[in-house]
N, C-alpha and C positions, 0 to 999 in steps of 0.2 A: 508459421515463422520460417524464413528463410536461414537456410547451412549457408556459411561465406566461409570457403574453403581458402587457404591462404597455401599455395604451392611452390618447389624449390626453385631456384634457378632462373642465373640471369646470365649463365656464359653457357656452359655446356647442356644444361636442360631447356636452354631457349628454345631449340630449330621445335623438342618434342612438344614446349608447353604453348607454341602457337599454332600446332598443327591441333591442338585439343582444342582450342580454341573455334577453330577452324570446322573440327569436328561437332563441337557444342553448337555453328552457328545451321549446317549442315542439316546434321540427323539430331534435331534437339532429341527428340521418344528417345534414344539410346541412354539419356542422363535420367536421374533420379528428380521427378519433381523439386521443386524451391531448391535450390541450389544457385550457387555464385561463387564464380572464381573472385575473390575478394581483394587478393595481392600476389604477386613474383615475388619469392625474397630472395638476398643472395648478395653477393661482389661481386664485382670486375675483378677476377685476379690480376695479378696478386695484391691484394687491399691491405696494408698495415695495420687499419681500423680493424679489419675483418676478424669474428670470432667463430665457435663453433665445428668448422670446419675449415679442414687447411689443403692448400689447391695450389701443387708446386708447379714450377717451370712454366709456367702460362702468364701473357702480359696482354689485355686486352689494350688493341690500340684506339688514338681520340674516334675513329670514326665509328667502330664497333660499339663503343660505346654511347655513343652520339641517337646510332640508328636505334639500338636494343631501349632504350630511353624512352623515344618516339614511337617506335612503333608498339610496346607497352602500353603506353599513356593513350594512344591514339583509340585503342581498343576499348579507354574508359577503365582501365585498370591500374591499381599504383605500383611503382617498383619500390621496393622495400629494405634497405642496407641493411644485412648485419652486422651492424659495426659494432661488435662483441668483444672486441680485443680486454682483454683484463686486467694488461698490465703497460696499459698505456700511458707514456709523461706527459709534460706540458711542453718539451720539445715536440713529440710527435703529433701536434696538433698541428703544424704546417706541411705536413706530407702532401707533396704539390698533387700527386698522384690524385687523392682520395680527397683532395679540395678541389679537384677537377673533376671527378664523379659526382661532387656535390653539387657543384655551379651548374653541370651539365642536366640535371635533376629536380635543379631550384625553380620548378612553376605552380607549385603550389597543389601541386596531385601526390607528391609520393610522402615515404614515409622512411624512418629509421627505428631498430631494436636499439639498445643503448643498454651496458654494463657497469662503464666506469662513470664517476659523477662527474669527471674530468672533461668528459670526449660531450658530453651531455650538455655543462654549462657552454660549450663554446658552439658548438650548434643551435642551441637556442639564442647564443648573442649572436651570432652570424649566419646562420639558415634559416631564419622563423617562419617561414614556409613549410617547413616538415612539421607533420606529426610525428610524434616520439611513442615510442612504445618502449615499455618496460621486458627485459628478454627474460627466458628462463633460466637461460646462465645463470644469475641470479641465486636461483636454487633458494630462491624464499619456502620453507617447506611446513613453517603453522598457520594457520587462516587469519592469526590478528598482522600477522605480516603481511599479507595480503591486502586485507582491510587497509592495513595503512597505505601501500601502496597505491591503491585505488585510489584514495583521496591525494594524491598528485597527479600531478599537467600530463599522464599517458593516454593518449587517444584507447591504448588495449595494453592491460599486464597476462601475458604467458605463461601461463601455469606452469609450473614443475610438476615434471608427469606423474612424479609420486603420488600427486593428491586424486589423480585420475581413479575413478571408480570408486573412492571415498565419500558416499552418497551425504552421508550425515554433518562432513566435514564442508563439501561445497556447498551444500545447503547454508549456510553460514556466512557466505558471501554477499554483502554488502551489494553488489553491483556487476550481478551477472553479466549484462548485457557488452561489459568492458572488459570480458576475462576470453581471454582464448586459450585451448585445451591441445596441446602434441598429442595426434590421436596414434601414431605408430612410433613411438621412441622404441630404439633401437638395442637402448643400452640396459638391461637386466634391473629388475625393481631394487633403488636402496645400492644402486653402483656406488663403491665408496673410493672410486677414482675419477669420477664424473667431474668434480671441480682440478683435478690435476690434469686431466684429459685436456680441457679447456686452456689453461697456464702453457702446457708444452706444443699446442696450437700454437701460442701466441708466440711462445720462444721461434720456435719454427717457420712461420714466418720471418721473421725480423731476421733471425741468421741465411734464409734463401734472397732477401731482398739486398742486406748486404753483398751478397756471395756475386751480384749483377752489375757491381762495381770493382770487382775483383779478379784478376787473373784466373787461370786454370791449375794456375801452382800456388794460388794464394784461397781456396776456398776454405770455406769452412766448414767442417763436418756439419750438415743439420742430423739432429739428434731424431732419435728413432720411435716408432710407438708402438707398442704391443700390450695387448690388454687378454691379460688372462680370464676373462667373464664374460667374453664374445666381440664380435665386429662384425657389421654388415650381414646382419641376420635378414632373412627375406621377410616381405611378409606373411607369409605362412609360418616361421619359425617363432615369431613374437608373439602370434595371439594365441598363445600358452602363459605368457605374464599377466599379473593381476593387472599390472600398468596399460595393456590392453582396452583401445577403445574401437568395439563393432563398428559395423557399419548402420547394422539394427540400433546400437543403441542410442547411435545421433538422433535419432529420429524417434525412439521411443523413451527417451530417459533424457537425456540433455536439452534438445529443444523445448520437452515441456516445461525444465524446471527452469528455463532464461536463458541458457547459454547457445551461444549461435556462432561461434567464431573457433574453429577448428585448424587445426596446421600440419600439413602433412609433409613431414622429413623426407629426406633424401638427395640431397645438394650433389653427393660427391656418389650417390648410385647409379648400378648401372642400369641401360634402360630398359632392360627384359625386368627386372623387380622393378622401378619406377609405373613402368606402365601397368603392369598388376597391381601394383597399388594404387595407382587413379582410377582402374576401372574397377575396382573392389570398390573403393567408397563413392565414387561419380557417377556408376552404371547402376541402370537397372540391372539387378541379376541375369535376366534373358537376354542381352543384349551384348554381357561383358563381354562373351568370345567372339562375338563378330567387330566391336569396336577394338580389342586386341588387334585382331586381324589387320583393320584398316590402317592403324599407327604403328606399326610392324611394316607394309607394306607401302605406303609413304617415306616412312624413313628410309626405306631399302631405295626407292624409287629418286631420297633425292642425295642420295651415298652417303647420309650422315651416319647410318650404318651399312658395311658391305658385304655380303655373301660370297665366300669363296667357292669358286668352282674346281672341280678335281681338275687338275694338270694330265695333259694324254701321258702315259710311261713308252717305255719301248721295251717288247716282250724278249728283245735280246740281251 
């Protein structure tokens, strides 16, 4: 059975997840047999729709988004919206912005996560071209919620990472084949700010997005976030949680019992922990430090990250 990895980023992990690409077509020996980059997920910031993750002072413009689209799709892979937002009206369903991400997206290849029932009903009456998936936002957390879930129109329902490693519990599932699992969540098992987290994303944008029609004397505070139970753990720091999914275990415990559809975080990381984490679960073991090496030295090569060199002093 083939692993269909599902990876972040569609503005600032673009340059890194086409050079992998790139890499995968290159030096295939360096990846783990059966494997598939399966989707990009992510926004154009700044997206109103957008959940999850909140991505200030950046505005992609029409042609950035035009190209990142195309040249995605061209690869035979879908780009993916999370359009997660939670506490969206039936005003903000005309946000020209994110009806123009969608029109420019509309051929029948990509896909969208979906939260609210709101933002859901009008995509399916006006983009029927997407498959929808059910996100983890969600935070569906017993297996008959699940079950039900599954018996609606989602191409794939995203597990809540709580259920990860709950052998007995997935076992349970109706329709492995359509469940995909966050194999590195970030956020500590049984986070009990995890749905607030989400809510003040959403605030947060909607106050930066106004604040770009506004003066410099007329902003408005965006409100702040601090989470006392961690942020931006590597991945070496989280596979101490039960919520922890191997890279052994995709392949010894998940693919046998049906699940094939994995997602690995990290939209708003940076790319010394991103890249350790695709080469942890993408690489063979023997291979990972020299495929480190290579996307390290690419990126350097084409300044999307730059090395500074010591400045000469003068010894007087």
């Amino acid at each position: 059975m083939t692993a269909k990895f599902h990876l972040p980023g569609l503005r600032y992990n673009y340059p890194l997840n086409m050079m992998l690409l790139s890499l995968k077509e290159k030096y295939p020996h360096y990846f783990r047999d059966n494997i598939e980059i399966a989707s990009f997920f992510g926004e154009f910031p700044t997206s109103l729709w957008n959940g999850g993750r909140f991505s200030n002072g950046d505005q992609c413009d029409r042609r950035f988004v035009e190209e990142v689209v195309k040249s995605i799709n061209t690869r035979g892979i879908p780009v993916r919206y999370t359009y997660t937002n939670p506490l969206l009206t039936e005003e903000d369903l005309a946000d020209a912005y994110c009806n123009f991400c969608m029109k420019t997206a509309d051929n029948g290849k990509n896909e969208v996560l979906v939260v609210s029932p709101i933002l859901e009903a009008y995509i399916r009456k006006n983009y029927p071209g997407f498959t929808i998936n059910s996100s983890t936002c969600k935070e569906i957390r017993g297996i008959e919620g699940v079950n039900e879930e599954l018996k609606k129109d989602y191409g794939l329902v995203v597990l809540d990472y709580n259920l990860n490693n709950q052998f007995g519990e997935l076992q349970k599932i109706t329709d492995k084949s359509r469940c995909e699992l966050l194999v590195n969540a970030c956020c500590i098992p049984e986070c009990p700010r995890r749905g607030e987290h989400y809510r003040t994303i959403a605030k947060q944008q909607r106050i930066t997005l106004k604040n770009r029609r506004h003066p410099a004397d007329k902003q408005i505070p965006v409100p702040g976030w601090h989470c006392e139970y961690g942020n931006c753990n590597s991945i070496y720091d989280i596979q101490e949680y039960k919520t922890f999914i191997s890279a052994e275990d995709i392949w010894e415990k998940y693919l046998p019992m049906g699940f094939s559809n994995f997602k690995i975080e990290g939209r708003t990381a940076d790319y010394f922990n991103l890249i350790d984490t695709y080469c942890y679960y993408l690489m063979e073991p023997k291979y990972r430090d020299e495929a480190r090496l290579l996307l390290l030295m690419n990126l350097e090569r084409s300044r999307v990250i730059r090395v500074s060199k010591p400045k000469p002093g003068n010894w007087q």
